[in-house]
mmCIF file of the N, C-alpha and C atoms, coordinates in Angstrom:
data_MODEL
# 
_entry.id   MODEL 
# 
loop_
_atom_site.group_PDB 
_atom_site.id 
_atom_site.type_symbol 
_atom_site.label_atom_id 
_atom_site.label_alt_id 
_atom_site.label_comp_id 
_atom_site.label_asym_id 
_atom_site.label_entity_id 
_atom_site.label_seq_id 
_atom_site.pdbx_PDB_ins_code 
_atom_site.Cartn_x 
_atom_site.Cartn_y 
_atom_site.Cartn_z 
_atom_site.occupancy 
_atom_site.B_iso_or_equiv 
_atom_site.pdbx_formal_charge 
_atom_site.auth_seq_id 
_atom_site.auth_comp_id 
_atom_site.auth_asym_id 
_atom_site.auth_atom_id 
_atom_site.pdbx_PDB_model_num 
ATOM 1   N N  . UNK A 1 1  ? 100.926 -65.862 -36.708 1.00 0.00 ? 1  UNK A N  1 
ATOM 2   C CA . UNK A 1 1  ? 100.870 -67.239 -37.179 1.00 0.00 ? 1  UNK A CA 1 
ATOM 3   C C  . UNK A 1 1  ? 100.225 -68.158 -36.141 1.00 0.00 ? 1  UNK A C  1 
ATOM 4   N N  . UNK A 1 2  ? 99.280  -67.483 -35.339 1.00 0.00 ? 2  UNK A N  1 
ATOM 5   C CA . UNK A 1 2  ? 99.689  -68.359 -34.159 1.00 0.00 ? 2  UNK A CA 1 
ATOM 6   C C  . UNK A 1 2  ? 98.237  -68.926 -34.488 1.00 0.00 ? 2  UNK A C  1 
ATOM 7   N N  . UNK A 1 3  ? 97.496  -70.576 -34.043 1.00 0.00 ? 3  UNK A N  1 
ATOM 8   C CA . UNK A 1 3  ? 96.901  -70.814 -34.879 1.00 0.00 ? 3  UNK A CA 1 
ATOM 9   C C  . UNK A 1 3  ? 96.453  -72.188 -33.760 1.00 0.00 ? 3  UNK A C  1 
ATOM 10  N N  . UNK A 1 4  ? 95.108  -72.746 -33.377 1.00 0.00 ? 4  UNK A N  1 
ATOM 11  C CA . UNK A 1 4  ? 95.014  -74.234 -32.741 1.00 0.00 ? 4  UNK A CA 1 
ATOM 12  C C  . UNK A 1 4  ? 95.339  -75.376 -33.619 1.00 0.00 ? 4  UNK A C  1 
ATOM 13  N N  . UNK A 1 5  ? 95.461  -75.238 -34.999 1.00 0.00 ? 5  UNK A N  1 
ATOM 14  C CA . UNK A 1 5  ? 95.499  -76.578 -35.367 1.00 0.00 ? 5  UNK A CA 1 
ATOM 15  C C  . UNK A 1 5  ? 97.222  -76.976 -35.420 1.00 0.00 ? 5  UNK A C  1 
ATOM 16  N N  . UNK A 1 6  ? 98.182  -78.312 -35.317 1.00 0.00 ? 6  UNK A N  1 
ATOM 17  C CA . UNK A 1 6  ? 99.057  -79.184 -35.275 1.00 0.00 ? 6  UNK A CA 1 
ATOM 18  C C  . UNK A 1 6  ? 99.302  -78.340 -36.814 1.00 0.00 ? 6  UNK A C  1 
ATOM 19  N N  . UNK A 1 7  ? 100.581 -77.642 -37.006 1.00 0.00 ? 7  UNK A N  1 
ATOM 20  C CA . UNK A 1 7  ? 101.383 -77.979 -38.786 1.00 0.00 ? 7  UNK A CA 1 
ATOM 21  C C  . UNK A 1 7  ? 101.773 -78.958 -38.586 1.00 0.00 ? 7  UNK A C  1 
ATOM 22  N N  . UNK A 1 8  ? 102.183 -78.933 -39.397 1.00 0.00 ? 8  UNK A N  1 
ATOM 23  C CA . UNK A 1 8  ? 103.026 -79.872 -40.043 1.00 0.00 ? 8  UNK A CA 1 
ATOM 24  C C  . UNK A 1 8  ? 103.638 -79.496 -41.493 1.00 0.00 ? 8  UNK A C  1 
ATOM 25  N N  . UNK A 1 9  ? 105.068 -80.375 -41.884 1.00 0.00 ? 9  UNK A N  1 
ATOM 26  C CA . UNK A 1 9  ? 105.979 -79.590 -42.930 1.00 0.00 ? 9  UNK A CA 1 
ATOM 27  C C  . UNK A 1 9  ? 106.441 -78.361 -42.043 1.00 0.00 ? 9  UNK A C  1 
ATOM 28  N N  . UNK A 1 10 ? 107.052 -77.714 -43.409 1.00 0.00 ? 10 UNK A N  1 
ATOM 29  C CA . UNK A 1 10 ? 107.944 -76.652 -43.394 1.00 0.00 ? 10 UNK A CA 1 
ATOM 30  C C  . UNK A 1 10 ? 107.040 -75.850 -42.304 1.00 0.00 ? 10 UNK A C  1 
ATOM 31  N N  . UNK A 1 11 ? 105.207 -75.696 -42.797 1.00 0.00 ? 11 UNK A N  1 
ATOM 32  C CA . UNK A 1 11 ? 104.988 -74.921 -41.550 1.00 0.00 ? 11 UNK A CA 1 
ATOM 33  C C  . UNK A 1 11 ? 105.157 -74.911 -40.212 1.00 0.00 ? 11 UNK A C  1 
ATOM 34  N N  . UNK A 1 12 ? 105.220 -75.703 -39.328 1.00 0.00 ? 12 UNK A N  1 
ATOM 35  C CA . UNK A 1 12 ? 105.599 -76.204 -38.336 1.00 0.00 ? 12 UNK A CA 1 
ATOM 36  C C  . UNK A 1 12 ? 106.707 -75.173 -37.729 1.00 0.00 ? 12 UNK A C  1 
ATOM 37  N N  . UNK A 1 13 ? 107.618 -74.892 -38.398 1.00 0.00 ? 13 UNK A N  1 
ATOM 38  C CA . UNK A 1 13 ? 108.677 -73.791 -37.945 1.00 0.00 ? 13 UNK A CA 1 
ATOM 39  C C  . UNK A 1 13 ? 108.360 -72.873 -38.127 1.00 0.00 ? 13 UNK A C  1 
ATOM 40  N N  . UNK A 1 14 ? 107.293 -72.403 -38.331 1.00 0.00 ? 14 UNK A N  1 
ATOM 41  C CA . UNK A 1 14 ? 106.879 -70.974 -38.571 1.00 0.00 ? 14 UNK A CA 1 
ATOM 42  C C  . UNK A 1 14 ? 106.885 -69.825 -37.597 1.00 0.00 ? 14 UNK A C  1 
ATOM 43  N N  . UNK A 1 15 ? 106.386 -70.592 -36.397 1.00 0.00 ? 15 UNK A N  1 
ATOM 44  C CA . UNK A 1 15 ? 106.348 -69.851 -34.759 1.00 0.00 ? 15 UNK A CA 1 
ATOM 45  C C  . UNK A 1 15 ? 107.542 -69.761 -34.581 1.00 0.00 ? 15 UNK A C  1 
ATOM 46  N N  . UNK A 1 16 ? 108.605 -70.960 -34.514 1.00 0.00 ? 16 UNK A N  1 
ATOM 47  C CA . UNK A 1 16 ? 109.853 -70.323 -34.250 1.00 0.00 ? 16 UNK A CA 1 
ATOM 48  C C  . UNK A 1 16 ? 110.888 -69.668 -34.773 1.00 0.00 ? 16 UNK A C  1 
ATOM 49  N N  . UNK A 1 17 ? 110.416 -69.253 -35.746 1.00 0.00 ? 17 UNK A N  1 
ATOM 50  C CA . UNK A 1 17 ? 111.363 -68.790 -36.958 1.00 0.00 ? 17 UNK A CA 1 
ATOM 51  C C  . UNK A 1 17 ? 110.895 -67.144 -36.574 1.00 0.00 ? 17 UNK A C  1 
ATOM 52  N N  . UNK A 1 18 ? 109.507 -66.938 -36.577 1.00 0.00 ? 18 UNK A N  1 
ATOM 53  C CA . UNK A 1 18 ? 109.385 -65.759 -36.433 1.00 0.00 ? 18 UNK A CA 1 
ATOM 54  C C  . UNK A 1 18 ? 109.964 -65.096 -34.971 1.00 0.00 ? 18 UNK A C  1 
ATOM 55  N N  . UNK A 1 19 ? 109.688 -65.906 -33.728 1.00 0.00 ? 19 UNK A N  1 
ATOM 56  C CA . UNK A 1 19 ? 109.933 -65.722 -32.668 1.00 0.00 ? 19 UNK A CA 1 
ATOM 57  C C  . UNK A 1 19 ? 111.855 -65.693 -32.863 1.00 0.00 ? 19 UNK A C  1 
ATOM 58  N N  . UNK A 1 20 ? 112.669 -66.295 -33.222 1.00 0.00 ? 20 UNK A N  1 
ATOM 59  C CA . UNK A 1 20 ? 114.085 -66.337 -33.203 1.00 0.00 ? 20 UNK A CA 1 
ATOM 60  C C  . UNK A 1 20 ? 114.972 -65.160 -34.475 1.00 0.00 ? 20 UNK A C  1 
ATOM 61  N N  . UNK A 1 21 ? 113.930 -64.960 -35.396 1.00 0.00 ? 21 UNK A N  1 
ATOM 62  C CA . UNK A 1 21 ? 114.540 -63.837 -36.270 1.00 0.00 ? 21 UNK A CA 1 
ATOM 63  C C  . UNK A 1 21 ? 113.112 -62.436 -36.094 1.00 0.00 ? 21 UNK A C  1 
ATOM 64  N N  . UNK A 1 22 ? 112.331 -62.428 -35.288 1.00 0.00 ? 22 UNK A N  1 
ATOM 65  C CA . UNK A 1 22 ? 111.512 -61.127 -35.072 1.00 0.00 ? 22 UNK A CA 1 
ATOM 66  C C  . UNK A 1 22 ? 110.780 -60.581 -36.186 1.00 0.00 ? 22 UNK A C  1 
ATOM 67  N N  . UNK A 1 23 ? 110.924 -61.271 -37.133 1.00 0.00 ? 23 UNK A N  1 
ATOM 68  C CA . UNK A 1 23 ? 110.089 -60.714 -38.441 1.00 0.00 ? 23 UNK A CA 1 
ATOM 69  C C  . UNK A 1 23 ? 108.789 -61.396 -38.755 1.00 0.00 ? 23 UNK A C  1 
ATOM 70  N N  . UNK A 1 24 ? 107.665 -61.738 -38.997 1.00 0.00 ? 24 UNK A N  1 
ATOM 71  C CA . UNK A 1 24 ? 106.385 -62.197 -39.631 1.00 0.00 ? 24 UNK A CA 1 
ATOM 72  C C  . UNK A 1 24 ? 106.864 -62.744 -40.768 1.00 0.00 ? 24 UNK A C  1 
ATOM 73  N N  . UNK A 1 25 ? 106.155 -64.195 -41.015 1.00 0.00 ? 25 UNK A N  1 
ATOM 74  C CA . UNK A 1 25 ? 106.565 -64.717 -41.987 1.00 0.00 ? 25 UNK A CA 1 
ATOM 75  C C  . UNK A 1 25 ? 106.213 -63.675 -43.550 1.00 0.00 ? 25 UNK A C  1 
ATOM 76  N N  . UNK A 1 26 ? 105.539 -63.711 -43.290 1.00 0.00 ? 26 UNK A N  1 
ATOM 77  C CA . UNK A 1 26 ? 105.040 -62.946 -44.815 1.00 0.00 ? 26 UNK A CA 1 
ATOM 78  C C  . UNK A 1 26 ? 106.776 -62.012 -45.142 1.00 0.00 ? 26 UNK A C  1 
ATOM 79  N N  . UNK A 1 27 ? 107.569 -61.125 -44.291 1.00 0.00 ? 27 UNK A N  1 
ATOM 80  C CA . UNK A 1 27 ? 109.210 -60.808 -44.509 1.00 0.00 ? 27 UNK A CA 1 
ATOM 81  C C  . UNK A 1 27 ? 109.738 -61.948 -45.246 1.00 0.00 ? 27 UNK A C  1 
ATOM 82  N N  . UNK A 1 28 ? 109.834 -63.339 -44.546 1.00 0.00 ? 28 UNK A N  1 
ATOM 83  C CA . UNK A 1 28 ? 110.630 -64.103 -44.865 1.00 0.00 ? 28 UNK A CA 1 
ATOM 84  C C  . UNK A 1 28 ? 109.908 -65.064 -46.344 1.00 0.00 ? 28 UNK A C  1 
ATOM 85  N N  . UNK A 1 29 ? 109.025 -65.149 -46.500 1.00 0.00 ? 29 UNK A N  1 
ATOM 86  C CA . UNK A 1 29 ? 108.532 -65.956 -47.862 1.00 0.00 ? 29 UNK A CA 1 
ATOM 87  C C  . UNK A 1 29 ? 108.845 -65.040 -49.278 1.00 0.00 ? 29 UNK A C  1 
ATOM 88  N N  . UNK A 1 30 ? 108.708 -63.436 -48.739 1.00 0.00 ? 30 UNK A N  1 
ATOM 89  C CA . UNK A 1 30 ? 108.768 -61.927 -49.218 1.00 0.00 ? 30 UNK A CA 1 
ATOM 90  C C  . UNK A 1 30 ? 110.136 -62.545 -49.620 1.00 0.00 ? 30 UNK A C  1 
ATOM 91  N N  . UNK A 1 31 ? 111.357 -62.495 -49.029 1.00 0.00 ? 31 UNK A N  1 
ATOM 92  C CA . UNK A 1 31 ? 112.828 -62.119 -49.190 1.00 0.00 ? 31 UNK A CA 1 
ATOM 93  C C  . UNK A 1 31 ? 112.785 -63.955 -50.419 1.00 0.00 ? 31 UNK A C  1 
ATOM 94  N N  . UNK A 1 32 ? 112.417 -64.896 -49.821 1.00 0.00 ? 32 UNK A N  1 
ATOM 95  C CA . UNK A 1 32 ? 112.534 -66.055 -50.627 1.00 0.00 ? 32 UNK A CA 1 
ATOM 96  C C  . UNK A 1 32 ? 112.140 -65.973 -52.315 1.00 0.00 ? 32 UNK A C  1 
ATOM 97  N N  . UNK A 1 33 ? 110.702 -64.862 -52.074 1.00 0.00 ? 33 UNK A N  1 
ATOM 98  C CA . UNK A 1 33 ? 110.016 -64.496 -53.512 1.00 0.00 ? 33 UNK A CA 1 
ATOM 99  C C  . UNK A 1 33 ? 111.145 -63.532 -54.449 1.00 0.00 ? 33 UNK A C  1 
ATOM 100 N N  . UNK A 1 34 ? 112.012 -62.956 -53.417 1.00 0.00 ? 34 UNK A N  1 
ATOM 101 C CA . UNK A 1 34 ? 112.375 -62.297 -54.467 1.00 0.00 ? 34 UNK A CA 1 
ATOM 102 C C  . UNK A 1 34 ? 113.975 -62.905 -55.223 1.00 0.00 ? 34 UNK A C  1 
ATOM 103 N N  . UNK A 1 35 ? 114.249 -64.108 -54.429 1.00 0.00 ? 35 UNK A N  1 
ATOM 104 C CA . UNK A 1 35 ? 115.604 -65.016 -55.016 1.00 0.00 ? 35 UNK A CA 1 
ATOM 105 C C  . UNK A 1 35 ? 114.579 -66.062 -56.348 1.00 0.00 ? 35 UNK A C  1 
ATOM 106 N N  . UNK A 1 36 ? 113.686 -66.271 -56.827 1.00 0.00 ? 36 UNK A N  1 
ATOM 107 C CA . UNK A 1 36 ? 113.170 -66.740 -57.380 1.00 0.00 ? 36 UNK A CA 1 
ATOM 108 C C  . UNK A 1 36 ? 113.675 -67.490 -58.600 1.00 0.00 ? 36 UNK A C  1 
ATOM 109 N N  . UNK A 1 37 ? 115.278 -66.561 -59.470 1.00 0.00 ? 37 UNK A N  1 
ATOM 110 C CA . UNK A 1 37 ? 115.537 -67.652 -60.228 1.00 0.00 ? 37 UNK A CA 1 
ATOM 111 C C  . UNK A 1 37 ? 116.508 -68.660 -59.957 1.00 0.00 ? 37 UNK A C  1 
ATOM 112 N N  . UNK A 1 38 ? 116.517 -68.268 -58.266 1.00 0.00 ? 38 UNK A N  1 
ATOM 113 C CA . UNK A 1 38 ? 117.674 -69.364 -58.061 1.00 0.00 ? 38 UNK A CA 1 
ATOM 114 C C  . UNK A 1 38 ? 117.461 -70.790 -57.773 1.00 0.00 ? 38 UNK A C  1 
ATOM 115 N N  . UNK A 1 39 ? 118.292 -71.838 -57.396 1.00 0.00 ? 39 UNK A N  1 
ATOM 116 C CA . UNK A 1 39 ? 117.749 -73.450 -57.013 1.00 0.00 ? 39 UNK A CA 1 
ATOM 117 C C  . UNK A 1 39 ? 117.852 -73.446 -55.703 1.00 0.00 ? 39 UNK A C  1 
ATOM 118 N N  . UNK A 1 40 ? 117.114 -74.493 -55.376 1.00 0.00 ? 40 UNK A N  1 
ATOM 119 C CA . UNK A 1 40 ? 116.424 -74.667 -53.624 1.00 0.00 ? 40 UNK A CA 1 
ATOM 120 C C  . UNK A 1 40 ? 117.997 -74.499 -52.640 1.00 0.00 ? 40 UNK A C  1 
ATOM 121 N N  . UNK A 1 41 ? 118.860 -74.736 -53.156 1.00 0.00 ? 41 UNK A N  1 
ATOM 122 C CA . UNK A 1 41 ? 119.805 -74.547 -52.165 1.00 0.00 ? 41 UNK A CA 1 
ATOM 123 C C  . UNK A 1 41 ? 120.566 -73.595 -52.222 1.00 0.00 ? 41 UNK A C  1 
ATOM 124 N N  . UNK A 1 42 ? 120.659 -72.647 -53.871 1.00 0.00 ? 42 UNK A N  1 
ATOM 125 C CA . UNK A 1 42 ? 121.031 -71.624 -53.677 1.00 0.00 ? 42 UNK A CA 1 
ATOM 126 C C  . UNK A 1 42 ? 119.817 -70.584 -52.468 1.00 0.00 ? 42 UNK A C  1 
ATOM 127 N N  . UNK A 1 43 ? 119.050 -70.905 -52.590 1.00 0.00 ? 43 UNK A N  1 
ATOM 128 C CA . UNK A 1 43 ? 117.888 -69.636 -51.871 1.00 0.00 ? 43 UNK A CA 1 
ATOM 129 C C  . UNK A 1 43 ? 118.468 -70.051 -50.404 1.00 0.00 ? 43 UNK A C  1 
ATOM 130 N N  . UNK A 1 44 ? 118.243 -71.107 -50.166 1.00 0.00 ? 44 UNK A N  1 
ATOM 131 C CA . UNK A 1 44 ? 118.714 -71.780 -48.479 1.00 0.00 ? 44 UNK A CA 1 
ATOM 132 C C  . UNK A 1 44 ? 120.040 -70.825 -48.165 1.00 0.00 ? 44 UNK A C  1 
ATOM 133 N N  . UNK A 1 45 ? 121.275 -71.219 -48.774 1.00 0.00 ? 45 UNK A N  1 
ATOM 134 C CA . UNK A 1 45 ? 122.692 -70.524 -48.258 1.00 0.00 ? 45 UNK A CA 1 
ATOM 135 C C  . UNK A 1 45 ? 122.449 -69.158 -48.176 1.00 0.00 ? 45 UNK A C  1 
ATOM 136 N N  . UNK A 1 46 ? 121.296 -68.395 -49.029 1.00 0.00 ? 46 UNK A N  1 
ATOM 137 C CA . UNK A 1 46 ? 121.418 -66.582 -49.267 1.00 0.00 ? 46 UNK A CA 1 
ATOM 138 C C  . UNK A 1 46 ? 121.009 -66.744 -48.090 1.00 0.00 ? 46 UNK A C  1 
ATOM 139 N N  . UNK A 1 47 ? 119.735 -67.601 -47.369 1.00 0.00 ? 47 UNK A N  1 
ATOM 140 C CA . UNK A 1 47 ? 119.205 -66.693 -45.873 1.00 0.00 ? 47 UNK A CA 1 
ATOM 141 C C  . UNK A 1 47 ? 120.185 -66.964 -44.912 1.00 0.00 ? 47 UNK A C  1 
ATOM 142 N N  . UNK A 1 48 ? 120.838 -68.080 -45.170 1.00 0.00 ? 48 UNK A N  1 
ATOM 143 C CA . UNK A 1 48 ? 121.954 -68.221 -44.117 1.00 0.00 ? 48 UNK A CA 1 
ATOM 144 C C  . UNK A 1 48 ? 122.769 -67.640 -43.852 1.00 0.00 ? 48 UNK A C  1 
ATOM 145 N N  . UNK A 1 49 ? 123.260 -66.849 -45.355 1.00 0.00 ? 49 UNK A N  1 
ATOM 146 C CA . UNK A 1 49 ? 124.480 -66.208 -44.996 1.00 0.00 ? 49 UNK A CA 1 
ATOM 147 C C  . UNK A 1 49 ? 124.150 -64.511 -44.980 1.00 0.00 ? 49 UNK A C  1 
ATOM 148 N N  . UNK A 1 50 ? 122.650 -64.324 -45.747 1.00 0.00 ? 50 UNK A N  1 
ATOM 149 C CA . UNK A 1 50 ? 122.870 -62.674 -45.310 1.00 0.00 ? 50 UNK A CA 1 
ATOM 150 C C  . UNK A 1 50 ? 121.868 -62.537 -44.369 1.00 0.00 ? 50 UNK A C  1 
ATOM 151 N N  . UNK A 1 51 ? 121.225 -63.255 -43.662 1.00 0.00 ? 51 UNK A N  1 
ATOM 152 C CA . UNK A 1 51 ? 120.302 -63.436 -42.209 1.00 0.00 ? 51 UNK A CA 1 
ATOM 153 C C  . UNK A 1 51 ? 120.615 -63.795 -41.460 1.00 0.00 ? 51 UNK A C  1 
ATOM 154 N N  . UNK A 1 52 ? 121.800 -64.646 -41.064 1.00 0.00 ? 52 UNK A N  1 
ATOM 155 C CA . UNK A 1 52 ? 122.114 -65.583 -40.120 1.00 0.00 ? 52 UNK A CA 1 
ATOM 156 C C  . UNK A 1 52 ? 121.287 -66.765 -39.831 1.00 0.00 ? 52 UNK A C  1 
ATOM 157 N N  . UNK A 1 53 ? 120.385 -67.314 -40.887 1.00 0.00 ? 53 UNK A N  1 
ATOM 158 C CA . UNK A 1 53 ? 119.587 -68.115 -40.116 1.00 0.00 ? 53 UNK A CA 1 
ATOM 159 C C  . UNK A 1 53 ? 120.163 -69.313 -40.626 1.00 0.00 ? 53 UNK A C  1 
ATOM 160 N N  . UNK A 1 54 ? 119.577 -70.934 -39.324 1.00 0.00 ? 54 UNK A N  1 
ATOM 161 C CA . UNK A 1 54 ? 120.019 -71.935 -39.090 1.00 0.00 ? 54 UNK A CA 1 
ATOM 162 C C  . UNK A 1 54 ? 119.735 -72.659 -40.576 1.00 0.00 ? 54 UNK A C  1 
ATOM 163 N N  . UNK A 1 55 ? 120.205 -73.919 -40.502 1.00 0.00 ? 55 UNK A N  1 
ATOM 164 C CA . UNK A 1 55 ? 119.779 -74.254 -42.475 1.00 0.00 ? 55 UNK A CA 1 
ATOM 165 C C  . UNK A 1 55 ? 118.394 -74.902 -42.276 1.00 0.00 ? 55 UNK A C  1 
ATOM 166 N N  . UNK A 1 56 ? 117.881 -75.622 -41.182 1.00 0.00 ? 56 UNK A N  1 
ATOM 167 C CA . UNK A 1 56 ? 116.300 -76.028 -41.135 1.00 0.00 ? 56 UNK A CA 1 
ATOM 168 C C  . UNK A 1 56 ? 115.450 -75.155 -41.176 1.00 0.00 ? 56 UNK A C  1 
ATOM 169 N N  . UNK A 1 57 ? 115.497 -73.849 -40.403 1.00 0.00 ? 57 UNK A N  1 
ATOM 170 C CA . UNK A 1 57 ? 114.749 -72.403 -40.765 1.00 0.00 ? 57 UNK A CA 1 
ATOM 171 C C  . UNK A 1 57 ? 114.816 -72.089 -42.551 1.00 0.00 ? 57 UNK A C  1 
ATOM 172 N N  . UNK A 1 58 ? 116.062 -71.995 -42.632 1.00 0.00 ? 58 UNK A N  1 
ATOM 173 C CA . UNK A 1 58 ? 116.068 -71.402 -44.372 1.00 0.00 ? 58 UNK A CA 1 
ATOM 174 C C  . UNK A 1 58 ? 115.538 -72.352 -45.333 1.00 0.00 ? 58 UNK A C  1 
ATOM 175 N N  . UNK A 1 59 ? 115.544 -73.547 -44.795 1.00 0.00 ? 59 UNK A N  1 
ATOM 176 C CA . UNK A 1 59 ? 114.962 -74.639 -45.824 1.00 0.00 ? 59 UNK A CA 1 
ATOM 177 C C  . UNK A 1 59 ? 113.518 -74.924 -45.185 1.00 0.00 ? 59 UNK A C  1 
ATOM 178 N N  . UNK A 1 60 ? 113.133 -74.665 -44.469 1.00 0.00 ? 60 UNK A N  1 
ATOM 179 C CA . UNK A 1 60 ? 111.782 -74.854 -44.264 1.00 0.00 ? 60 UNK A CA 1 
ATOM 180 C C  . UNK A 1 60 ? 111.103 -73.665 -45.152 1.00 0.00 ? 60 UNK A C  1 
ATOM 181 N N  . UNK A 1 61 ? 111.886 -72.402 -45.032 1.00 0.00 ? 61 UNK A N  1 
ATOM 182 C CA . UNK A 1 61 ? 110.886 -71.496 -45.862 1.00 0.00 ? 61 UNK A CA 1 
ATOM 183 C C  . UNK A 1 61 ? 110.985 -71.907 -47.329 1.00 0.00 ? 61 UNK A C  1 
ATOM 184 N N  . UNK A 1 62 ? 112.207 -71.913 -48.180 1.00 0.00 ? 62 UNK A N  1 
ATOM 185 C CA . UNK A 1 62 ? 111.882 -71.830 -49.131 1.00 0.00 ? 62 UNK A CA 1 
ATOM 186 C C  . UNK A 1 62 ? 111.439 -73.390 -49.620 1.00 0.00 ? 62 UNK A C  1 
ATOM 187 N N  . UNK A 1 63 ? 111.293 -74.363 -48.684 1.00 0.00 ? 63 UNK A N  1 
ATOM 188 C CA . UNK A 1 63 ? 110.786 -75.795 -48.940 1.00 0.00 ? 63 UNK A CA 1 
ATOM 189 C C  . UNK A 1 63 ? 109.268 -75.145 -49.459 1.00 0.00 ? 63 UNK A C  1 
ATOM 190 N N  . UNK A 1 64 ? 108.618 -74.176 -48.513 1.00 0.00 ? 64 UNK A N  1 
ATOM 191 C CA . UNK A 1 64 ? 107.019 -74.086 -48.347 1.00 0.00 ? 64 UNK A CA 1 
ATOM 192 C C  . UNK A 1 64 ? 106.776 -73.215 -49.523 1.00 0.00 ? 64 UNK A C  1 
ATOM 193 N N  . UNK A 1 65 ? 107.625 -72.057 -49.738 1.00 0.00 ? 65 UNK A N  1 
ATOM 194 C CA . UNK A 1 65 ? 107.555 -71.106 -50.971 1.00 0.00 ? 65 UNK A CA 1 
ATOM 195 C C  . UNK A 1 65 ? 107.763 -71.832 -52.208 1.00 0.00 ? 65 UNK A C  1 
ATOM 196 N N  . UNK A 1 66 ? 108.361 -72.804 -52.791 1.00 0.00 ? 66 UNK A N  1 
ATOM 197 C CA . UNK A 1 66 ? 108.184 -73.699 -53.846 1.00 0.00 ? 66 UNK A CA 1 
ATOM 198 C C  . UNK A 1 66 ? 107.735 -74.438 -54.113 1.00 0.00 ? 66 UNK A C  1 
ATOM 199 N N  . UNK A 1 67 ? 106.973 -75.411 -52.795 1.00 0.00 ? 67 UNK A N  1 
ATOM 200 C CA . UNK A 1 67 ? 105.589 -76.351 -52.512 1.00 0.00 ? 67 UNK A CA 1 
ATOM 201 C C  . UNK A 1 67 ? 104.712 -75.498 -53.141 1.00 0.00 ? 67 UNK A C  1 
ATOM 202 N N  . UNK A 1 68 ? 104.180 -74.211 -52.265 1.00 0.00 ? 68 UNK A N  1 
ATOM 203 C CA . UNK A 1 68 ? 102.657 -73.438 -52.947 1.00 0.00 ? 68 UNK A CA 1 
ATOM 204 C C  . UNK A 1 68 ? 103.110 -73.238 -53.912 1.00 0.00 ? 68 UNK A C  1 
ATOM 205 N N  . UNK A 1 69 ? 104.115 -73.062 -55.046 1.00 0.00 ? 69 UNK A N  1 
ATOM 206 C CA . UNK A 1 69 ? 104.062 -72.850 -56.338 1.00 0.00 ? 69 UNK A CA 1 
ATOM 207 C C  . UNK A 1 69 ? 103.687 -73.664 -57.413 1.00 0.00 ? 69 UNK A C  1 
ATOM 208 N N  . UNK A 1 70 ? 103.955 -75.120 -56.839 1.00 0.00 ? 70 UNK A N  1 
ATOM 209 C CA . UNK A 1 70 ? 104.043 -76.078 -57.461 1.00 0.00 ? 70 UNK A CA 1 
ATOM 210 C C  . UNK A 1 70 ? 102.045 -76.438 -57.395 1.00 0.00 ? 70 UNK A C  1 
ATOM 211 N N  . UNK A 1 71 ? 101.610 -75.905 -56.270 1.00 0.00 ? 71 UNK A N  1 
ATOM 212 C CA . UNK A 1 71 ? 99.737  -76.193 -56.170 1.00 0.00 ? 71 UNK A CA 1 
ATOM 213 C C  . UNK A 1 71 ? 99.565  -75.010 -57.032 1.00 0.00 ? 71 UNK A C  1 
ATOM 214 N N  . UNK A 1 72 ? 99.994  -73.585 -57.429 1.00 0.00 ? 72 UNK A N  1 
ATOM 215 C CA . UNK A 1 72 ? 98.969  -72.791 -58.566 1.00 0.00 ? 72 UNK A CA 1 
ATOM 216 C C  . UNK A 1 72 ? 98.933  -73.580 -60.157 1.00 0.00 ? 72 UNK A C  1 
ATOM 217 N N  . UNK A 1 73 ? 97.658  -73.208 -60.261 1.00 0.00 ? 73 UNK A N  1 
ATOM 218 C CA . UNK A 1 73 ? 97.493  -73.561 -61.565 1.00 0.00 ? 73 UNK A CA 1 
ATOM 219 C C  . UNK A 1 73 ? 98.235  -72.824 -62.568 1.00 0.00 ? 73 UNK A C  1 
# 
């Protein structure tokens, strides 16, 4: 992910998310794709509680995984 230009949004945590849970995002948008019929905060609590991750990590991903859904045609 590593990249010269400033994110911003959800991307922005991307470096540290990968660096603090060791996986490449593409794992973590992967695990978000596959909670798909749930609502934004059910998906948030699943990474929290079966990943351990913090709630700004879990909501930054699936903030960004339902943003790009909302840009396909």
């Amino acid at each position: 992910m590593a990249t010269d230009a400033k994110l911003k949004g959800p991307a922005s945590y991307f470096l540290s998310i990968e660096k603090k849970y060791g996986f490449p995002m593409s794992h973590w948008l992967e695990q978000v794709e596959n909670l798909k019929n749930m609502k934004h905060m059910e998906m948030v609590e699943r990474l929290k509680a079966e990943h351990g991750m913090g709630h700004g990590h879990a909501n930054a991903i699936v903030a960004h995984v339902l943003a790009s859904k909302l840009k396909k045609p």
